[in-house]
mmCIF file of the N, C-alpha and C atoms, coordinates in Angstrom:
data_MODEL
# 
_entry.id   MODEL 
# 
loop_
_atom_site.group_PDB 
_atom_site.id 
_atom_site.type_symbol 
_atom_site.label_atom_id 
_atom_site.label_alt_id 
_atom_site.label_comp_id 
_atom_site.label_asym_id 
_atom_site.label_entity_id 
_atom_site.label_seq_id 
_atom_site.pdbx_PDB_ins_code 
_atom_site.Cartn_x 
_atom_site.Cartn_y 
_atom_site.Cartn_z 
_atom_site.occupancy 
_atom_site.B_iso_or_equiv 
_atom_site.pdbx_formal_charge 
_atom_site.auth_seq_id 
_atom_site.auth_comp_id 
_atom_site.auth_asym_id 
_atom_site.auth_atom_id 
_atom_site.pdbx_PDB_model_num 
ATOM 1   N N  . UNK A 1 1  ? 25.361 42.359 7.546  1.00 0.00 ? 1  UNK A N  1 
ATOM 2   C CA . UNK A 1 1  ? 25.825 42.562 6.213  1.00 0.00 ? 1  UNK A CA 1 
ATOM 3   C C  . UNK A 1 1  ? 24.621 42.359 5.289  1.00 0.00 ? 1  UNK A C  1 
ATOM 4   N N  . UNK A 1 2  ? 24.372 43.529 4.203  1.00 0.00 ? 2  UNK A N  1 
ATOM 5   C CA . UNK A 1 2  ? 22.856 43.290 3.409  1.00 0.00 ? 2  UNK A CA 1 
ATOM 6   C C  . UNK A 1 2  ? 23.404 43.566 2.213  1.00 0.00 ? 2  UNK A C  1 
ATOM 7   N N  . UNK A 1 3  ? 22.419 43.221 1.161  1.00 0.00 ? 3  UNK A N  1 
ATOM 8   C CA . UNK A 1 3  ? 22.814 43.850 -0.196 1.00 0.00 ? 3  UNK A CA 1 
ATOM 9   C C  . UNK A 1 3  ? 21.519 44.716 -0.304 1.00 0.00 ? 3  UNK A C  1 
ATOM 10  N N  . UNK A 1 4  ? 20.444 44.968 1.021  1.00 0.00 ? 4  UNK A N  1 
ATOM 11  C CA . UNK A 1 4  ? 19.696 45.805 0.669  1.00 0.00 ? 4  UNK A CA 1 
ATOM 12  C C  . UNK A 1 4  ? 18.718 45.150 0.099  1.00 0.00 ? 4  UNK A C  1 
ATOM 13  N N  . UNK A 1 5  ? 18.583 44.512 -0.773 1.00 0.00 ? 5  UNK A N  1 
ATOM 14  C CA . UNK A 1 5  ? 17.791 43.838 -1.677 1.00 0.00 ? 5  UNK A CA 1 
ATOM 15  C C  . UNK A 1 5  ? 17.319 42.206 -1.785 1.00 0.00 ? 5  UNK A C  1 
ATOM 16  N N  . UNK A 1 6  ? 18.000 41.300 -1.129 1.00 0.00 ? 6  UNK A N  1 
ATOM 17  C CA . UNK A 1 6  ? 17.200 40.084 -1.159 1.00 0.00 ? 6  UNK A CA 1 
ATOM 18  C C  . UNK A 1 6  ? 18.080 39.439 0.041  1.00 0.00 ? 6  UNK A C  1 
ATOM 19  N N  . UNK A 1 7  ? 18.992 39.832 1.090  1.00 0.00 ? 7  UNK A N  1 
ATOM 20  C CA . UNK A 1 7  ? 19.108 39.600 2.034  1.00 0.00 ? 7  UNK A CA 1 
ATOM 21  C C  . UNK A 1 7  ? 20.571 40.026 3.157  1.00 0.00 ? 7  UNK A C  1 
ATOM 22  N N  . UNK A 1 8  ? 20.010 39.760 4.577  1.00 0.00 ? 8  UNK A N  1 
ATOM 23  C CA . UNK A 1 8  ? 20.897 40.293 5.443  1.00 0.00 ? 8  UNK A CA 1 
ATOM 24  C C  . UNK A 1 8  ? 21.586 39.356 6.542  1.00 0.00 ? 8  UNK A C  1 
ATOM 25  N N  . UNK A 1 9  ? 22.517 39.085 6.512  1.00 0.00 ? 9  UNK A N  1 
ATOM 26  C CA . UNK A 1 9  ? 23.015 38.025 7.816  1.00 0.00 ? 9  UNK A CA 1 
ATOM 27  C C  . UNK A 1 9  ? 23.429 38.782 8.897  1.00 0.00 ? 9  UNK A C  1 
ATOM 28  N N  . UNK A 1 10 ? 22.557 38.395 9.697  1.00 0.00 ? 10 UNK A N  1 
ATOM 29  C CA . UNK A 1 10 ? 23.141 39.571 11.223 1.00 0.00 ? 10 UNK A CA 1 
ATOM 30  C C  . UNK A 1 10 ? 23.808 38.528 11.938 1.00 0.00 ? 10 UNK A C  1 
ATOM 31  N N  . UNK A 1 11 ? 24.894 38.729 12.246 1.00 0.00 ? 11 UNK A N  1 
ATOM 32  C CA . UNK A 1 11 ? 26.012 38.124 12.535 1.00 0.00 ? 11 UNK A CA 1 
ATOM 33  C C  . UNK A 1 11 ? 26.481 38.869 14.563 1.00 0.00 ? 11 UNK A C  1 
ATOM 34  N N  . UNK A 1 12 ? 26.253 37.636 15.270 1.00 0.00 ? 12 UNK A N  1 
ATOM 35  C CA . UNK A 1 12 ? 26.871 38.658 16.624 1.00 0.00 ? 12 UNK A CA 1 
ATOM 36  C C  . UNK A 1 12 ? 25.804 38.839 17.142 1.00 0.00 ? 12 UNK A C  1 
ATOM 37  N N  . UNK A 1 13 ? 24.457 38.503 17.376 1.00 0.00 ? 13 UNK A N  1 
ATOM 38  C CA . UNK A 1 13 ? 23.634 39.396 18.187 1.00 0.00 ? 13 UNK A CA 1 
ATOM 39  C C  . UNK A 1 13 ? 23.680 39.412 19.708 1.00 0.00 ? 13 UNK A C  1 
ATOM 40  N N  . UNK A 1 14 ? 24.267 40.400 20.786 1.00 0.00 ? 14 UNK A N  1 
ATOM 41  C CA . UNK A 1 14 ? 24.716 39.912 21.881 1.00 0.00 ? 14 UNK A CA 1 
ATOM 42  C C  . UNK A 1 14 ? 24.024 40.789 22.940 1.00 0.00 ? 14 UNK A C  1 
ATOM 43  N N  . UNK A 1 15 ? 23.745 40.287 23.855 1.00 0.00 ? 15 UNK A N  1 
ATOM 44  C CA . UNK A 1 15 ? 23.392 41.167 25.036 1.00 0.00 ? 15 UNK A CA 1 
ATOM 45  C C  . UNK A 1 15 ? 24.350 41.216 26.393 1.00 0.00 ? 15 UNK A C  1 
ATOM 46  N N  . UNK A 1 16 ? 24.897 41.710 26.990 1.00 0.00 ? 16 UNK A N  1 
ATOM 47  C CA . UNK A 1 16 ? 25.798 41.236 28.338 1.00 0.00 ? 16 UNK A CA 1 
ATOM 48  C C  . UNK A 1 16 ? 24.570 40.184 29.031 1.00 0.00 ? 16 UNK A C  1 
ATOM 49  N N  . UNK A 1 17 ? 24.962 39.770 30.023 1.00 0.00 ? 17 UNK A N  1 
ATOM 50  C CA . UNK A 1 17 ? 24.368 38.823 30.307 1.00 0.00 ? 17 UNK A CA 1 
ATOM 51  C C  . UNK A 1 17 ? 23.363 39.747 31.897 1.00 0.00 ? 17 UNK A C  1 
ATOM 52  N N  . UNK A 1 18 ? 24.107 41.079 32.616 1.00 0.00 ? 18 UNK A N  1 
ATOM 53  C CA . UNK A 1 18 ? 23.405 41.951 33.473 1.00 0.00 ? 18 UNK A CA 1 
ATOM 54  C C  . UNK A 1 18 ? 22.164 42.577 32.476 1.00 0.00 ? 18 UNK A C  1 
ATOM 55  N N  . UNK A 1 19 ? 22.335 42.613 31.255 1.00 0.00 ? 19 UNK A N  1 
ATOM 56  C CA . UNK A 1 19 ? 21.148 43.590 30.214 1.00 0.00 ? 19 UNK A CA 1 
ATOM 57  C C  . UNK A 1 19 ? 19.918 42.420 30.094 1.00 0.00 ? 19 UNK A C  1 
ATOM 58  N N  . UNK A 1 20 ? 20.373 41.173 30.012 1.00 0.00 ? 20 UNK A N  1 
ATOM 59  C CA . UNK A 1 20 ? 19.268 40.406 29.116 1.00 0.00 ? 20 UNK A CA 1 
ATOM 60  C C  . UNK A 1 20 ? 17.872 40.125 29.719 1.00 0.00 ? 20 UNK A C  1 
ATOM 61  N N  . UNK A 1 21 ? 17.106 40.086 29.206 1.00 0.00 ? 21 UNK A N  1 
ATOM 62  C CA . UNK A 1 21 ? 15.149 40.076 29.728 1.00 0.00 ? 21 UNK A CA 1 
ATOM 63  C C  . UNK A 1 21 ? 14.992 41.553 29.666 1.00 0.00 ? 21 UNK A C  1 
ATOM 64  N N  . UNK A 1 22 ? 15.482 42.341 29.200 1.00 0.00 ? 22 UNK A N  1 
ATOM 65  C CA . UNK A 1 22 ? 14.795 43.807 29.195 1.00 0.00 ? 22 UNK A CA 1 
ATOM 66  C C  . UNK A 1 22 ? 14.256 43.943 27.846 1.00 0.00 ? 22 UNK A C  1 
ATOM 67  N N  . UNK A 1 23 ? 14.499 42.823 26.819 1.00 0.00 ? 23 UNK A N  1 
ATOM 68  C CA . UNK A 1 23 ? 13.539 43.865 25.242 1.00 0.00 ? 23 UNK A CA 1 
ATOM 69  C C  . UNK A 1 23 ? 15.082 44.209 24.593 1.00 0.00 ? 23 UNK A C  1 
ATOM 70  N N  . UNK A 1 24 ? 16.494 44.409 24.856 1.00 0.00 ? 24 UNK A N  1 
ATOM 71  C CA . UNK A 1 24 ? 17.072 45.153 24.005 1.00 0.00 ? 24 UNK A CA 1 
ATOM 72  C C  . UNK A 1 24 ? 17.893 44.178 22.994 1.00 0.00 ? 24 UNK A C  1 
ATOM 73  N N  . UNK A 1 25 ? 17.766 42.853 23.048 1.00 0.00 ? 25 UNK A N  1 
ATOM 74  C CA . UNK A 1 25 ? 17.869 42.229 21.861 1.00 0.00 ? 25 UNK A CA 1 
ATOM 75  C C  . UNK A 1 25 ? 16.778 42.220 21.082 1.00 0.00 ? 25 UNK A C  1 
ATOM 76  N N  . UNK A 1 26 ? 15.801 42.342 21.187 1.00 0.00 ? 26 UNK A N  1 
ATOM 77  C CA . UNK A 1 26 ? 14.100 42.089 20.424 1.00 0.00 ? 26 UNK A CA 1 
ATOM 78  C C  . UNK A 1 26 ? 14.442 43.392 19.916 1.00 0.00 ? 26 UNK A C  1 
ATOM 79  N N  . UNK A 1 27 ? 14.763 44.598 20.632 1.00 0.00 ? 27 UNK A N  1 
ATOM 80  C CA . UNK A 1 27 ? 14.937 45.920 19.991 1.00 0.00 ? 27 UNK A CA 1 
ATOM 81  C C  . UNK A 1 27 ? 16.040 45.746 18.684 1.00 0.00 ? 27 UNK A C  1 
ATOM 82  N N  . UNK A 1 28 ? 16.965 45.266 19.107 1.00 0.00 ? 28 UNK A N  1 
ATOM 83  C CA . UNK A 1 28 ? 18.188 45.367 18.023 1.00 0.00 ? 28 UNK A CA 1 
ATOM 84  C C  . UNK A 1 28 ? 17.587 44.958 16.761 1.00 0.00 ? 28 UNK A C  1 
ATOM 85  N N  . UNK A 1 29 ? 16.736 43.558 16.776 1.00 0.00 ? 29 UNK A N  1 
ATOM 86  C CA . UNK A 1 29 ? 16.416 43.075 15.659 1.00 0.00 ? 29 UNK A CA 1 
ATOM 87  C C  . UNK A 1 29 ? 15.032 43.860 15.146 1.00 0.00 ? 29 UNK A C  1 
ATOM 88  N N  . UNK A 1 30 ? 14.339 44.380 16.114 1.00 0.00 ? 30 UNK A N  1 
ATOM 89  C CA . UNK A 1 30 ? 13.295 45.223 14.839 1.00 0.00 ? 30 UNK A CA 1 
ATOM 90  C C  . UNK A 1 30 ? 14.266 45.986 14.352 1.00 0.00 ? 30 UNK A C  1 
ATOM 91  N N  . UNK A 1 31 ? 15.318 47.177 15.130 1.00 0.00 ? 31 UNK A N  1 
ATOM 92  C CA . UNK A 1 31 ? 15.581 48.240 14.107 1.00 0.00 ? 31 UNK A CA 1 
ATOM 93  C C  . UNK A 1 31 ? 16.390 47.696 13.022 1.00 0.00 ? 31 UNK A C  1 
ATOM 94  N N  . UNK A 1 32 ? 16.797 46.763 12.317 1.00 0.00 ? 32 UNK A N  1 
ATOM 95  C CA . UNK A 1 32 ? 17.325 46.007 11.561 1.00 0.00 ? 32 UNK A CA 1 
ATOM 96  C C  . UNK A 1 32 ? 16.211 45.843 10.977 1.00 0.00 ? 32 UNK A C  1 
ATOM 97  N N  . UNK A 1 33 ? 15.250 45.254 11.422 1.00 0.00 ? 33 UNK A N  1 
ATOM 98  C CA . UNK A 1 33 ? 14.222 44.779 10.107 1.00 0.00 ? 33 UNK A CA 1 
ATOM 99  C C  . UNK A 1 33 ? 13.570 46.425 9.641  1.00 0.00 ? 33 UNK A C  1 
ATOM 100 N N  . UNK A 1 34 ? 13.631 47.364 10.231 1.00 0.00 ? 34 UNK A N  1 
ATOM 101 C CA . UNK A 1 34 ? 13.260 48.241 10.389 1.00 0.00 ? 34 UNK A CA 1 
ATOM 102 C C  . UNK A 1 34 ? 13.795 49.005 8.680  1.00 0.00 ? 34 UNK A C  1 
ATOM 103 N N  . UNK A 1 35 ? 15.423 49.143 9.049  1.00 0.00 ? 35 UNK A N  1 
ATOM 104 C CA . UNK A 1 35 ? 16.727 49.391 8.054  1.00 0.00 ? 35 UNK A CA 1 
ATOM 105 C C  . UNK A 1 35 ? 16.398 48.749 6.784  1.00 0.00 ? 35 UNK A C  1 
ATOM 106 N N  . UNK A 1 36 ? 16.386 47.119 7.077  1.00 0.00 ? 36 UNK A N  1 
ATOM 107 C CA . UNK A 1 36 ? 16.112 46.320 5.416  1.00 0.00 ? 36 UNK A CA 1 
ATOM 108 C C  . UNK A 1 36 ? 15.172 46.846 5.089  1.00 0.00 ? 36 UNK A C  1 
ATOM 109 N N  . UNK A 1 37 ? 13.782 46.685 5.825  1.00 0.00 ? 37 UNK A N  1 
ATOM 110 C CA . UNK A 1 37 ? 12.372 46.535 5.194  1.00 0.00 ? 37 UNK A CA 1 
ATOM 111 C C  . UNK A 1 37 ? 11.441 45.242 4.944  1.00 0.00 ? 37 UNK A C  1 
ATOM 112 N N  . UNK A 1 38 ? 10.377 45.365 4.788  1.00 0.00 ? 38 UNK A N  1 
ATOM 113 C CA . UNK A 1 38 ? 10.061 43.871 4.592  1.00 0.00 ? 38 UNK A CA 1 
ATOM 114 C C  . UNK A 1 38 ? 10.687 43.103 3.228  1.00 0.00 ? 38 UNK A C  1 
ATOM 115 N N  . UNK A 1 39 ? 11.431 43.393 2.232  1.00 0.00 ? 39 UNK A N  1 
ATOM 116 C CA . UNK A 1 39 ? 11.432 42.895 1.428  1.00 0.00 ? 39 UNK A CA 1 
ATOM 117 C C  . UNK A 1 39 ? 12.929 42.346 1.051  1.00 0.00 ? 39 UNK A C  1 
ATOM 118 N N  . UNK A 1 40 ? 13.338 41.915 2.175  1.00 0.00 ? 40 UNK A N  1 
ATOM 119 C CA . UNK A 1 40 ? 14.638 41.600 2.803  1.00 0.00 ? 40 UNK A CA 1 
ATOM 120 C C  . UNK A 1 40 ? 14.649 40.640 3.586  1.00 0.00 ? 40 UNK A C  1 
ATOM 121 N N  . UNK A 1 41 ? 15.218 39.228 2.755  1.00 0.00 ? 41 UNK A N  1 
ATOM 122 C CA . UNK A 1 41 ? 15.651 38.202 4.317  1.00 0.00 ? 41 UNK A CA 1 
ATOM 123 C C  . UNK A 1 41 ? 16.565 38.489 5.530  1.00 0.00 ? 41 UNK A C  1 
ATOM 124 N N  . UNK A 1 42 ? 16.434 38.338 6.604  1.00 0.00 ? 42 UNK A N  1 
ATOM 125 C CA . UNK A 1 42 ? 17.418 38.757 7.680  1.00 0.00 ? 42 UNK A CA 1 
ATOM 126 C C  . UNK A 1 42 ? 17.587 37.022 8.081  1.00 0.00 ? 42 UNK A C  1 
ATOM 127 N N  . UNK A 1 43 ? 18.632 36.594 8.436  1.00 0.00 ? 43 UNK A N  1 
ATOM 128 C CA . UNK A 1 43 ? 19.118 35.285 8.264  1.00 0.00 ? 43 UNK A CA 1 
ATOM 129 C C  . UNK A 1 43 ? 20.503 35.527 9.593  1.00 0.00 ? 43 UNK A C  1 
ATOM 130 N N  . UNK A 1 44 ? 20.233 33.763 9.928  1.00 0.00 ? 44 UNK A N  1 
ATOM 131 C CA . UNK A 1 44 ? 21.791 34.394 11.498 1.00 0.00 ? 44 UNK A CA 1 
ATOM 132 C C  . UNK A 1 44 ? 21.792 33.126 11.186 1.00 0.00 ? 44 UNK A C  1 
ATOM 133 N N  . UNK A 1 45 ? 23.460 32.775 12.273 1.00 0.00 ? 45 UNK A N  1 
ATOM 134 C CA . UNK A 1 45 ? 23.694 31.773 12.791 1.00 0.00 ? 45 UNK A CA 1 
ATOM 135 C C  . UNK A 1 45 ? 23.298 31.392 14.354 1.00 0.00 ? 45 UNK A C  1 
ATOM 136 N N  . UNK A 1 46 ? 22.659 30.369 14.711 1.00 0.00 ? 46 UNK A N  1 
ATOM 137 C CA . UNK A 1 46 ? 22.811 30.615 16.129 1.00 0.00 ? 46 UNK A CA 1 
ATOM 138 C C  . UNK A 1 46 ? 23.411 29.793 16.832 1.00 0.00 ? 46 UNK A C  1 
ATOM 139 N N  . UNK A 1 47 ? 23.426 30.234 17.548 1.00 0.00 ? 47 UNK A N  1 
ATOM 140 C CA . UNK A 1 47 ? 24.328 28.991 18.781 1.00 0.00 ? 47 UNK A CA 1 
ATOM 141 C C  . UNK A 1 47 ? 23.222 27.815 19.358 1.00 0.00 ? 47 UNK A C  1 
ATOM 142 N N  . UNK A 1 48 ? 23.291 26.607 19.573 1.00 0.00 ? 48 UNK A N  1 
ATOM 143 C CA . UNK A 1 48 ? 22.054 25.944 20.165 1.00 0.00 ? 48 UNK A CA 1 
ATOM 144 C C  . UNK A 1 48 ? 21.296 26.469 21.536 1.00 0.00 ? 48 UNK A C  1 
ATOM 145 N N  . UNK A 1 49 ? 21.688 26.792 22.217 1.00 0.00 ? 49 UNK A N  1 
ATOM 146 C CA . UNK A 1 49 ? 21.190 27.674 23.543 1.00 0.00 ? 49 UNK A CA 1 
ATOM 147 C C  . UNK A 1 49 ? 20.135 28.574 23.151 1.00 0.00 ? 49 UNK A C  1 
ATOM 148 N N  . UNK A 1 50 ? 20.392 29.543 21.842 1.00 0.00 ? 50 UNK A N  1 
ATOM 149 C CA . UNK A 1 50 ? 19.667 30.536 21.479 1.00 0.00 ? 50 UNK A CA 1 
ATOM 150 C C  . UNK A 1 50 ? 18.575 30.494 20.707 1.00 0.00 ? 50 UNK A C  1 
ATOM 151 N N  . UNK A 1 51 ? 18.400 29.161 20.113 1.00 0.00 ? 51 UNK A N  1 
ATOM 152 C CA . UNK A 1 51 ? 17.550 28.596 18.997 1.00 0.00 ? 51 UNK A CA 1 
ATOM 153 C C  . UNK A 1 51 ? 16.068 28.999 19.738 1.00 0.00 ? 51 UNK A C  1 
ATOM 154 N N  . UNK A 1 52 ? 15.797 28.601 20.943 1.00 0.00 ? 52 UNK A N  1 
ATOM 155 C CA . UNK A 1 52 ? 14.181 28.912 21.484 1.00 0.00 ? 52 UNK A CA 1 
ATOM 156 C C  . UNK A 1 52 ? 14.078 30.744 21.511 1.00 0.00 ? 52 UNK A C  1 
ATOM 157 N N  . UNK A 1 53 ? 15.023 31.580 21.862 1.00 0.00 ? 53 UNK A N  1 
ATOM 158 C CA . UNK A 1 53 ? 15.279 33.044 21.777 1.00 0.00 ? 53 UNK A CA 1 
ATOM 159 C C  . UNK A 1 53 ? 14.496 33.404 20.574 1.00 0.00 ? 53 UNK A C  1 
ATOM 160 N N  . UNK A 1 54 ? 15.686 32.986 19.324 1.00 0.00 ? 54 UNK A N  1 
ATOM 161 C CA . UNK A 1 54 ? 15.438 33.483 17.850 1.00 0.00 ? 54 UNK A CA 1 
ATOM 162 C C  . UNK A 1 54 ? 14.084 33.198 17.339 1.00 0.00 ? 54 UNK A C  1 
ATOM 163 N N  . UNK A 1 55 ? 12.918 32.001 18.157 1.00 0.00 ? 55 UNK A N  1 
ATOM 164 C CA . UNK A 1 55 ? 12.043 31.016 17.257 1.00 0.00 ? 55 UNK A CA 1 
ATOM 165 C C  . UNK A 1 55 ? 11.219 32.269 17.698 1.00 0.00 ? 55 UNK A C  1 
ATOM 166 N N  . UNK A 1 56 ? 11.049 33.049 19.237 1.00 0.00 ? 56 UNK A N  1 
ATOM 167 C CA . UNK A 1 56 ? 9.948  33.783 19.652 1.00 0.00 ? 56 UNK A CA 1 
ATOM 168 C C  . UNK A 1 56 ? 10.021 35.427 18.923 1.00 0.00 ? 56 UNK A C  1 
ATOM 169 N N  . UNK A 1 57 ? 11.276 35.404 18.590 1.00 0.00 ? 57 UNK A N  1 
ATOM 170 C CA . UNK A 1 57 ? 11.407 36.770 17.671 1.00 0.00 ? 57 UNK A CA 1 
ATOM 171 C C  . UNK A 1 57 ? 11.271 36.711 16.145 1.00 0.00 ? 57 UNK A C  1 
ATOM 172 N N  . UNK A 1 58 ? 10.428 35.805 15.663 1.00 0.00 ? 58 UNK A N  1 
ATOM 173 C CA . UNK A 1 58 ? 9.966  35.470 14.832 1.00 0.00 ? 58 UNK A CA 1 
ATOM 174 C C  . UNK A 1 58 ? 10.850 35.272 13.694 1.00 0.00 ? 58 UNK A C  1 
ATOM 175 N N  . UNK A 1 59 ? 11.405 34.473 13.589 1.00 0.00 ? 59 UNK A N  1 
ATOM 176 C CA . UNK A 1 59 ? 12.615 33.528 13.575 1.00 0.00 ? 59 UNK A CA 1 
ATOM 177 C C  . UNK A 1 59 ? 12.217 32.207 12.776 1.00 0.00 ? 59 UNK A C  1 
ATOM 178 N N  . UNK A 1 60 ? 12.250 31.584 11.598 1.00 0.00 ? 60 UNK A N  1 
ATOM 179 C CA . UNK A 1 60 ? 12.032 30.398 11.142 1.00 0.00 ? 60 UNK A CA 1 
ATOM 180 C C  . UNK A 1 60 ? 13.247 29.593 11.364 1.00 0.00 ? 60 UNK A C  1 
ATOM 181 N N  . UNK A 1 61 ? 13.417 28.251 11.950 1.00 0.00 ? 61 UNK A N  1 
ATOM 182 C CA . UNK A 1 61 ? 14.141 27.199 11.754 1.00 0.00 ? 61 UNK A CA 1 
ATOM 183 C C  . UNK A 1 61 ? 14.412 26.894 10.317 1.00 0.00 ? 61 UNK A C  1 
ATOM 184 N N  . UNK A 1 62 ? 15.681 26.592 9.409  1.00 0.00 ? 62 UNK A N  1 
ATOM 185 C CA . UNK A 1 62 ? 15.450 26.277 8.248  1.00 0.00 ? 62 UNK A CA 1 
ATOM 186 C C  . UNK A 1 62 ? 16.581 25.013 8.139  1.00 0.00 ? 62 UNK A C  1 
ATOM 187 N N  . UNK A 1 63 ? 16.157 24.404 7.129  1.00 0.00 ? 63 UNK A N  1 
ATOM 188 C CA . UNK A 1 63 ? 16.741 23.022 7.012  1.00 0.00 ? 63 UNK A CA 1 
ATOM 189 C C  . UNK A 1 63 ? 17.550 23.270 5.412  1.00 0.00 ? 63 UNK A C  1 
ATOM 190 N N  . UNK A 1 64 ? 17.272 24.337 4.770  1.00 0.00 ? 64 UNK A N  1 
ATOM 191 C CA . UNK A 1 64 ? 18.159 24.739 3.511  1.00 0.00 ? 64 UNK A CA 1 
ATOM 192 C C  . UNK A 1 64 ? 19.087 25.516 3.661  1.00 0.00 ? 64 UNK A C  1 
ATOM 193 N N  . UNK A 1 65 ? 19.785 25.647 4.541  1.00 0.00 ? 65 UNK A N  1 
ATOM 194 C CA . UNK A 1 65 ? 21.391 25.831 4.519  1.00 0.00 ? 65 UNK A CA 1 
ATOM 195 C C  . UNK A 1 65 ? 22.541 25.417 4.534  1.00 0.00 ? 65 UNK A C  1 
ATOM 196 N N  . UNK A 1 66 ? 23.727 25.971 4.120  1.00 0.00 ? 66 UNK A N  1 
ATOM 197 C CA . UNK A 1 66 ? 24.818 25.288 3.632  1.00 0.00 ? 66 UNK A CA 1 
ATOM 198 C C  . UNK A 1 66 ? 26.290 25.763 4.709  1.00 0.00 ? 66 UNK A C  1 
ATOM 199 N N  . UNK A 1 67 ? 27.160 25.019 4.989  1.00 0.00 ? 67 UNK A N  1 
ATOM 200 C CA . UNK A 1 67 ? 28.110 25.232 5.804  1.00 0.00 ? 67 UNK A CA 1 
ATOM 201 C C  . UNK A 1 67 ? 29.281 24.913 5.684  1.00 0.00 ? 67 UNK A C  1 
ATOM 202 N N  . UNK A 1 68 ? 30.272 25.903 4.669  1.00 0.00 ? 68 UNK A N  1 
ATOM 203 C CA . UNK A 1 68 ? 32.147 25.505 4.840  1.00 0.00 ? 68 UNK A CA 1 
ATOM 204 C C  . UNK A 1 68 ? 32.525 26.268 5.966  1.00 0.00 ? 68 UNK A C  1 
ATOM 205 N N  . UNK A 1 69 ? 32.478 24.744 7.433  1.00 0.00 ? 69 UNK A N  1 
ATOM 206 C CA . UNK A 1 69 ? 33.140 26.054 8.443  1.00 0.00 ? 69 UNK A CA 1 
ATOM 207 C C  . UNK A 1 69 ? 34.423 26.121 8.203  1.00 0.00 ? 69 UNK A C  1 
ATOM 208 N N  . UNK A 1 70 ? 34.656 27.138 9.513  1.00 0.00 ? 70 UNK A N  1 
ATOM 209 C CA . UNK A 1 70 ? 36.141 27.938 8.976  1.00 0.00 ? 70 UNK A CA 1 
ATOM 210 C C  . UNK A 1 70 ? 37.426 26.714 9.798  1.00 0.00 ? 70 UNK A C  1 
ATOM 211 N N  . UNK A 1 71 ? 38.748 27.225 9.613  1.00 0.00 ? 71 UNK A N  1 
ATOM 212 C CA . UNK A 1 71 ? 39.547 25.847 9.838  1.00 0.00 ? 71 UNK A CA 1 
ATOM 213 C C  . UNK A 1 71 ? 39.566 25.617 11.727 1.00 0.00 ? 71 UNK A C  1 
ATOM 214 N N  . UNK A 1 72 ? 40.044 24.750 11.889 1.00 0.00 ? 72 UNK A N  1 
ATOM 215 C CA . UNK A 1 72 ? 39.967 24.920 13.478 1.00 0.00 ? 72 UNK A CA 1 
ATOM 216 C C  . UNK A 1 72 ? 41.427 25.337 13.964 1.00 0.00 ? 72 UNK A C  1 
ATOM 217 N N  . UNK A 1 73 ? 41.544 25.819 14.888 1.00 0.00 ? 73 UNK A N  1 
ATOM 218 C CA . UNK A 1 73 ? 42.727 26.828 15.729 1.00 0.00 ? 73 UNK A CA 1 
ATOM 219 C C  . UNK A 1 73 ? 43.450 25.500 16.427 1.00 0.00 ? 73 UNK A C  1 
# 
């Protein structure tokens, strides 16, 4: 989801688990940065497992975010 203009939350980034080590998550996220442009934050949530993934796809850790999660089931 973008406004095009000062930022994008990619939400979902998934690979099956037979696809993964081939490049086609690293792919998903250039053509996304590709779409915004550089002048566009691209911003996710991640799961803890994925945090070393996101850091090598050049990925900043950030400590300024905010969180109303949603209710529990």
């Amino acid at each position: 989801m973008t406004d095009y203009s000062y930022a994008c939350y990619l939400s979902d980034l998934a690979v099956d688990a037979s696809y993964q080590k081939q490049g086609i998550g690293h792919t998903l996220i250039q053509k996304v940065r590709e779409e915004i442009g550089p002048d566009v934050s691209l911003l996710l949530l991640s799961a803890p497992s994925a945090i070393a993934y996101y850091q090598k796809n050049q990925f900043k850790h950030v400590n300024n975010a905010f969180l109303i999660k949603r209710r529990p089931f």
